[in-house]
N, C-alpha and C positions, 0 to 999 in steps of 0.2 A: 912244506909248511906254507899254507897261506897268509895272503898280507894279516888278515883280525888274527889268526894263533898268533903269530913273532911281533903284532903290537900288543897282544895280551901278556905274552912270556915276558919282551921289555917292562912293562909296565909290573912286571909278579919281580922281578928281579930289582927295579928300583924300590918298588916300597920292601923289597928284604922279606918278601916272603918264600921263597927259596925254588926250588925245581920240583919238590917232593908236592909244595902244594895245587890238588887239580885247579884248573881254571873252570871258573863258574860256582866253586863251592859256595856256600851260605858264609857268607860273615858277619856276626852279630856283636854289635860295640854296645858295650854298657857304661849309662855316664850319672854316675852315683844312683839315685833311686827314683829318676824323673826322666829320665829319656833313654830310650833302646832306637839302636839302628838295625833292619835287616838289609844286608845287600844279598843279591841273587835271590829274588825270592821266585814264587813262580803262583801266589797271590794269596786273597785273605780268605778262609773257609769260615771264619766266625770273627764277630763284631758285636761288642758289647762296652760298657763302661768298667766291666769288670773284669773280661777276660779277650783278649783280639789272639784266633788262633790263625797261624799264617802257614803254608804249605812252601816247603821245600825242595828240595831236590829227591833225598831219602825220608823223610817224615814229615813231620810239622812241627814248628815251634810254637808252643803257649804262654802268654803273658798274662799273670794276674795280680789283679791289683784292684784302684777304687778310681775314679776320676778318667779314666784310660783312655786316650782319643788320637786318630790318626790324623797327624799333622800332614803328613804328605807323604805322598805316593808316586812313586814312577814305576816303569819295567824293568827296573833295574832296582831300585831300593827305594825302605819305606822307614819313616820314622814316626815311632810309637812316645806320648808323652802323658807323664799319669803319675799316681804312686805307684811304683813296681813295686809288691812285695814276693814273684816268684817266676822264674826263666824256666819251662821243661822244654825237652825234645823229645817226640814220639817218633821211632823209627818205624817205620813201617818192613814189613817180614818178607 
């Protein structure tokens, strides 16, 4: 195991997210109906005020709503703030 796996595993282990889950998965935190976080994304394929579609690891995630704007962005996560009224995931086949 290299040094970044066994400080990723530490780190999957202290926030209690267990051994089952892979490292680098998408994690999307939803915080009532005005702000979405993605972490792990891998960027944004659409940009609008009414729908910010973001690519994933296995699909893409879509946000739609009214007001929609990307407050920031890194390589690692991005956070989305707006009226959310809908989260999909397209898997890709």
């Amino acid at each position: 195991m290299n040094k970044n796996s066994s400080w990723f595993s530490r780190l999957a282990k202290s926030a209690e997210l267990g051994a089952e889950t892979p490292l680098l998965q998408p994690l999307v935190e939803i915080c009532g109906d005005n702000r979405l976080l993605i972490e792990n994304h891998m960027g944004v394929t659409e940009y609008g005020c009414e729908r910010i579609g973001v690519r994933v690891r296995y699909g893409c995630i879509r946000v739609s709503g009214c007001g929609l704007r990307l407050c920031h962005m890194s390589s690692h996560q991005l956070l989305i703030r707006g009226k959310i009224s809908c989260v999909s995931l397209s898997r890709e086949g």
